[in-house]
C-alpha positions as CSV (number, residue, x, y, z in Angstrom):
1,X,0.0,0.0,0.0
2,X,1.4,3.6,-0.7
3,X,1.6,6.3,1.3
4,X,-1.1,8.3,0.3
5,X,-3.2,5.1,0.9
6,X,-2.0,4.6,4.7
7,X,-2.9,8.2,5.3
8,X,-6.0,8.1,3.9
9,X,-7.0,4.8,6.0
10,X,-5.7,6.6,8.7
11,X,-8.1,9.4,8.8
12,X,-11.1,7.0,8.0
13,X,-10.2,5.2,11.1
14,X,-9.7,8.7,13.6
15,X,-12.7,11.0,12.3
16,X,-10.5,13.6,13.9
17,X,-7.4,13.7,12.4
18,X,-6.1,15.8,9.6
19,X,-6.7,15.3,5.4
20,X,-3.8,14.5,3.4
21,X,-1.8,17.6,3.2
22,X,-0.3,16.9,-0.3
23,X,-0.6,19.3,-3.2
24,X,-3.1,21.4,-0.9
25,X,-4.1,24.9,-2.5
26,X,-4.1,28.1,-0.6
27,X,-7.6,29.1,0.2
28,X,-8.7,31.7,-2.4
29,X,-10.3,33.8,0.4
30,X,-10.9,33.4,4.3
31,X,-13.0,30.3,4.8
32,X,-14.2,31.6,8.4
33,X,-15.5,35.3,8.1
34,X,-19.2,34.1,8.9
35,X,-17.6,32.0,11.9
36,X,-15.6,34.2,13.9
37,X,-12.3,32.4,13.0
38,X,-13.6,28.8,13.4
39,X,-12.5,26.2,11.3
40,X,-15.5,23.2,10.4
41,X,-15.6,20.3,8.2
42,X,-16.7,16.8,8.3
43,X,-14.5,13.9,9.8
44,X,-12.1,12.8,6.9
45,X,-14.0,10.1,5.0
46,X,-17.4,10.5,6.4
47,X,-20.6,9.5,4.1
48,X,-22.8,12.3,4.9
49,X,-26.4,11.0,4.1
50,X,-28.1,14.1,2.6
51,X,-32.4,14.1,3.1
52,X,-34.3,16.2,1.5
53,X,-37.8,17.2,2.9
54,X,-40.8,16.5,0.1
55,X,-42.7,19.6,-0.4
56,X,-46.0,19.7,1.1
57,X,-47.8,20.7,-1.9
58,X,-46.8,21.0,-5.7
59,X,-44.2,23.6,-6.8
60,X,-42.5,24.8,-9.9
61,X,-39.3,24.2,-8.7
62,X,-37.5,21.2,-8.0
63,X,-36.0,20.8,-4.2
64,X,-34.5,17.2,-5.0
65,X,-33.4,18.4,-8.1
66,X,-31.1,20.9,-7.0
67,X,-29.5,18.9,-3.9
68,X,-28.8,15.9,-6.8
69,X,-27.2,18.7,-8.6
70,X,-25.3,20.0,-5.4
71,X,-24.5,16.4,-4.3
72,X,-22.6,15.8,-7.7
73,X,-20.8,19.5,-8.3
74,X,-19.2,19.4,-5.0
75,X,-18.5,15.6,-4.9
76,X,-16.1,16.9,-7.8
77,X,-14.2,19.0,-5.3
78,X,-12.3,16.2,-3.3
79,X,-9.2,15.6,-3.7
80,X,-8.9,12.3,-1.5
81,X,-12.4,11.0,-0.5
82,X,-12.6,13.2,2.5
83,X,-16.1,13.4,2.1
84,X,-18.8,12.0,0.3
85,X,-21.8,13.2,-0.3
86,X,-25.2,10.4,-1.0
87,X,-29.1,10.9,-1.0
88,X,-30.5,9.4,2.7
89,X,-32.9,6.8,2.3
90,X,-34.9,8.2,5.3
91,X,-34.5,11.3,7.6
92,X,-33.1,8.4,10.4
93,X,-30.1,7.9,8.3
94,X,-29.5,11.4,7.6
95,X,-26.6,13.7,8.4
96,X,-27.7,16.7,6.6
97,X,-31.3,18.1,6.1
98,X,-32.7,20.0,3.3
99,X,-35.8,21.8,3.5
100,X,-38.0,24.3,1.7
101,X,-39.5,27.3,4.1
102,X,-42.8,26.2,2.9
103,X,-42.1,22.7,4.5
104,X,-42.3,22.8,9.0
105,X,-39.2,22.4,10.7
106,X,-37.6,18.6,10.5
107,X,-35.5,18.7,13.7
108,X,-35.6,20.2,16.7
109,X,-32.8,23.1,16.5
110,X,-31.2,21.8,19.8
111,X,-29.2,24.5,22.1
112,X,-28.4,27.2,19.9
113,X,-30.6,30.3,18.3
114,X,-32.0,29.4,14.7
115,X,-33.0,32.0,13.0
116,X,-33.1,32.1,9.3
117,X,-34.1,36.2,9.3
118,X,-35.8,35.5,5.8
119,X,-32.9,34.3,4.0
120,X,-33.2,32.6,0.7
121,X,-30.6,30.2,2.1
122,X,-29.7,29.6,5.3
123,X,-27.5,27.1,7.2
124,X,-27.3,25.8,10.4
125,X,-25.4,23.8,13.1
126,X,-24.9,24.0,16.6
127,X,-21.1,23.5,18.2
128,X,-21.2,21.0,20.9
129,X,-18.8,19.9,23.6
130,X,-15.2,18.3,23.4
131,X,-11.8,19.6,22.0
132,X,-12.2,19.6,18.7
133,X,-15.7,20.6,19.1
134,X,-18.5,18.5,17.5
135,X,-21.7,19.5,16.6
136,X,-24.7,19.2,18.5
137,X,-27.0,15.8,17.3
138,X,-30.6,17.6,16.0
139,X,-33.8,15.4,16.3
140,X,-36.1,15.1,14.3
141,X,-39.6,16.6,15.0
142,X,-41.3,12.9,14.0
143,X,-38.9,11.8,17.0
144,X,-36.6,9.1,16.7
145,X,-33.9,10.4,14.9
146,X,-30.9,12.3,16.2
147,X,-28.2,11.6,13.5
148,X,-28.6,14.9,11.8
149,X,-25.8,17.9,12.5
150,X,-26.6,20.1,9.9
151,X,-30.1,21.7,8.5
152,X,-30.1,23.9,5.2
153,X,-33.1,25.7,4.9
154,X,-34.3,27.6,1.5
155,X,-36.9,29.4,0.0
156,X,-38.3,29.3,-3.5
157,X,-40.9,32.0,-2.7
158,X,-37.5,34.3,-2.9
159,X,-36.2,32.7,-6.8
160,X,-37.6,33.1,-10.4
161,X,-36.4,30.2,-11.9
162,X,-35.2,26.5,-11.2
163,X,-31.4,27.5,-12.0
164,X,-31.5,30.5,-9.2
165,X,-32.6,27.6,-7.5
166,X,-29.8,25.3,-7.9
167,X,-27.3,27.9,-7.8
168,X,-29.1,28.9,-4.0
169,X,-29.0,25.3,-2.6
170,X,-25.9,24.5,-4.3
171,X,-24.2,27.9,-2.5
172,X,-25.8,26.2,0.7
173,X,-23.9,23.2,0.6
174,X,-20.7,25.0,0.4
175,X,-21.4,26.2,4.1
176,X,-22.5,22.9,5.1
177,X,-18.8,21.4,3.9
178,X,-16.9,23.8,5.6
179,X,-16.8,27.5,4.0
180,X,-17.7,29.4,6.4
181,X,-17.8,32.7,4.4
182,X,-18.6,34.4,1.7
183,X,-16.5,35.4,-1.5
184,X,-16.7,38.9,-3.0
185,X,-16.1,37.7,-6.4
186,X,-19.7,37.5,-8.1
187,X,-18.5,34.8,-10.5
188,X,-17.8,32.2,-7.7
189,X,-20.6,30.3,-6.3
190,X,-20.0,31.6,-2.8
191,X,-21.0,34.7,-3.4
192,X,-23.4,36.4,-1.0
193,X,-26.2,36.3,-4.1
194,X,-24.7,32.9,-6.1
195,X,-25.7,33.2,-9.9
196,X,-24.2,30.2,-10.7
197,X,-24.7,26.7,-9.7
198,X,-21.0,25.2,-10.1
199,X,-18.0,25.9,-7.6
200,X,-15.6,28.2,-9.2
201,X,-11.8,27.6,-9.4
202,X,-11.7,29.7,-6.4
203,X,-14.1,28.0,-4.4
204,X,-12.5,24.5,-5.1
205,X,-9.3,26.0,-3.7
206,X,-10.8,27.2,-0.7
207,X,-12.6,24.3,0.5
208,X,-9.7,21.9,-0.7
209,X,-7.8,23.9,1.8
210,X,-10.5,23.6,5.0
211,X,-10.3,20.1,3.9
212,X,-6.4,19.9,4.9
213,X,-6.5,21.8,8.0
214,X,-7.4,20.7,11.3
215,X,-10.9,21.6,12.1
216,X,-12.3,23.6,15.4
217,X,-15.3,22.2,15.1
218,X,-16.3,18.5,13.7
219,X,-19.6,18.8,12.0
């Protein structure tokens, strides 16, 4: 076995150590402006089981849609399987939770404030206890659940069109892998108001290089 493969076994054994560090980019801008300094990601090699919440009545735009298009664009981004992104088969498998406004609550929003103030995205996890820090385990509202960390809400009442959509839930995910910030370069999807659906070069950098550090907080 190489190198790069002992390493990489490694992390997926200790959810807490650090990615590879090979060929790591610089981050194209500060991944923690929205965090106070904080550092997040996932554990190295975690499946994080994605669930999106069915609308309650019918819409013109797609919600599963545009997570299946965010699932694949920033599957793209890893450079050595420190995530993965997948659809949940239930909300008692999931890690992540994607709702639409129009949709209640799916988890209870444990000890911190949530408070979405009208955004068209917004997401949301609560540090926990421990050094690194790990996110609080939500329930869900059905009860019997507590698996889920992270909760993206959106709303379509606030978008025109399926792709402003996309590029709104897709600009969500970023958050929920570990860029904690916003860009100021309208052509990169982590813009404050994304137009486009698809990392940019300078977003890949930027969470490639959250993916190498050691995190503050383990979502």
């Amino acid at each position: 076995m190489s190198a790069r493969g002992v390493a990489g076994l490694a992390c997926v054994l200790a959810a807490a150590c650090s990615a590879p560090l090979a060929s790591r980019p610089e981050a194209a801008y500060d991944p923690t402006t929205l965090t106070g300094g904080l550092l997040y990601r996932w554990g190295s090699g975690t499946t994080v089981r994605v669930w999106v919440v069915p609308p309650p009545t019918a819409v013109s735009v797609d919600l599963a849609l545009a997570v299946r298009l965010a699932i694949s664009r920033w599957n793209s981004v890893r450079q050595f399987d420190e995530f993965t992104l997948t659809a949940a088969a239930n909300i008692g498998e999931a890690h992540m939770v994607v709702y639409d406004r129009e949709s209640a609550t799916p988890v209870s929003p444990g000890s911190c404030q949530f408070d979405p103030h009208g955004a068209a995205g917004y997401t949301y996890f609560c540090p926990g206890s421990g050094t690194p820090q790990r996110a609080e385990r939500l329930r869900a509202s059905t009860g019997g659940a507590d698996g889920v960390s992270v909760v993206v809400r959106v709303d379509r009442g606030r978008v025109s069109s399926q792709s402003a959509y996309n590029a709104i839930v897709a600009h969500e995910f970023g958050h929920a892998l570990g860029i904690g910030a916003h860009s100021d370069v309208p052509g990169d999807l982590m813009f404050g108001l994304p137009s486009v659906d698809t990392p940019s070069i300078r977003d890949r950098a930027t969470l490639r290089f959250v993916l190498g550090q050691p995190p503050g907080l383990i979502l």
